[in-house]
C-alpha positions as CSV (number, residue, x, y, z in Angstrom):
1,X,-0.3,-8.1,27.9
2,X,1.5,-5.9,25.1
3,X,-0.7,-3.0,23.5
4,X,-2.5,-4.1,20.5
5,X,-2.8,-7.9,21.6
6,X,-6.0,-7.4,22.6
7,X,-6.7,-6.6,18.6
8,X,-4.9,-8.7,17.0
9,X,-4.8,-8.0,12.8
10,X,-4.9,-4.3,13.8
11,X,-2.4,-2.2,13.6
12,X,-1.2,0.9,15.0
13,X,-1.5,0.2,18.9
14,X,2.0,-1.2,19.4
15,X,4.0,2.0,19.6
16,X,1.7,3.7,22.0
17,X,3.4,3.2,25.0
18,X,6.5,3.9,23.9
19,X,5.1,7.7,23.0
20,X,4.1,7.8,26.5
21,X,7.0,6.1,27.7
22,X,9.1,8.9,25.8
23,X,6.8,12.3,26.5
24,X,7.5,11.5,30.1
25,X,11.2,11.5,29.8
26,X,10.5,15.1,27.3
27,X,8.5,16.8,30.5
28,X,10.1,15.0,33.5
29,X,14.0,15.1,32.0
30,X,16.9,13.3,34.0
31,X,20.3,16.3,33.8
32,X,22.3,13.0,34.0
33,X,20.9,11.7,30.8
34,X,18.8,14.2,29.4
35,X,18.3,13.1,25.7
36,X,16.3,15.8,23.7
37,X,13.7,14.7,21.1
38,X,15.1,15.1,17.3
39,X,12.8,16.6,14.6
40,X,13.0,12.7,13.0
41,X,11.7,11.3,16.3
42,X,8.9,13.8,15.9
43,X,7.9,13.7,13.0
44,X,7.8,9.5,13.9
45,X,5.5,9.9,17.0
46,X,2.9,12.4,14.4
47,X,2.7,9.0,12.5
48,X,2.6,6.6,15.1
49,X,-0.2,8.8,16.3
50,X,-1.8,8.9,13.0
51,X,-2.1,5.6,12.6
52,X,-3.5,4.9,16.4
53,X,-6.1,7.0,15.3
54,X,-7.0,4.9,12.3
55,X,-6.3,2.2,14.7
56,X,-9.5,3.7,16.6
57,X,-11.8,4.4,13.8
58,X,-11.4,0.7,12.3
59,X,-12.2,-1.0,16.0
60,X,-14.9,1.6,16.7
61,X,-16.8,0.4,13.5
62,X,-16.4,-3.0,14.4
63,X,-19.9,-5.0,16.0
64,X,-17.9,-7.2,18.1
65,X,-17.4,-4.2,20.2
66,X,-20.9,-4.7,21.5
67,X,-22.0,-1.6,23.9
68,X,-18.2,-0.3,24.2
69,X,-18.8,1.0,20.7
């Protein structure tokens, strides 16, 4: 299943694995194809991260969440 299917109408989940996917490349580099993060990528995963924590917020405040909430 893709992140953010399981809340579908929400956004702001779909990009979170690619952060992780990315910080583990950052702290674990390959020397044969190290690619170092740019200020513009940056400054894109501070947004992406922004909005997966509105993301939270909205499904915490919603009932169907049941006891999970």
């Amino acid at each position: 299943m893709t992140p953010g299917a399981q809340f579908p109408g929400v956004p702001g989940l779909k990009s979170l694995d690619r952060l992780r996917r990315r910080r583990n490349q950052a702290e674990y580099p390959d020397p044969a194809t190290y690619d170092p993060i740019t200020e513009d990528e940056a400054h894109d995963a501070i947004t992406t991260a922004l909005a997966a924590i509105d993301t939270a917020r909205t499904l915490t405040s919603r009932l169907e969440l049941g006891l999970f909430r």
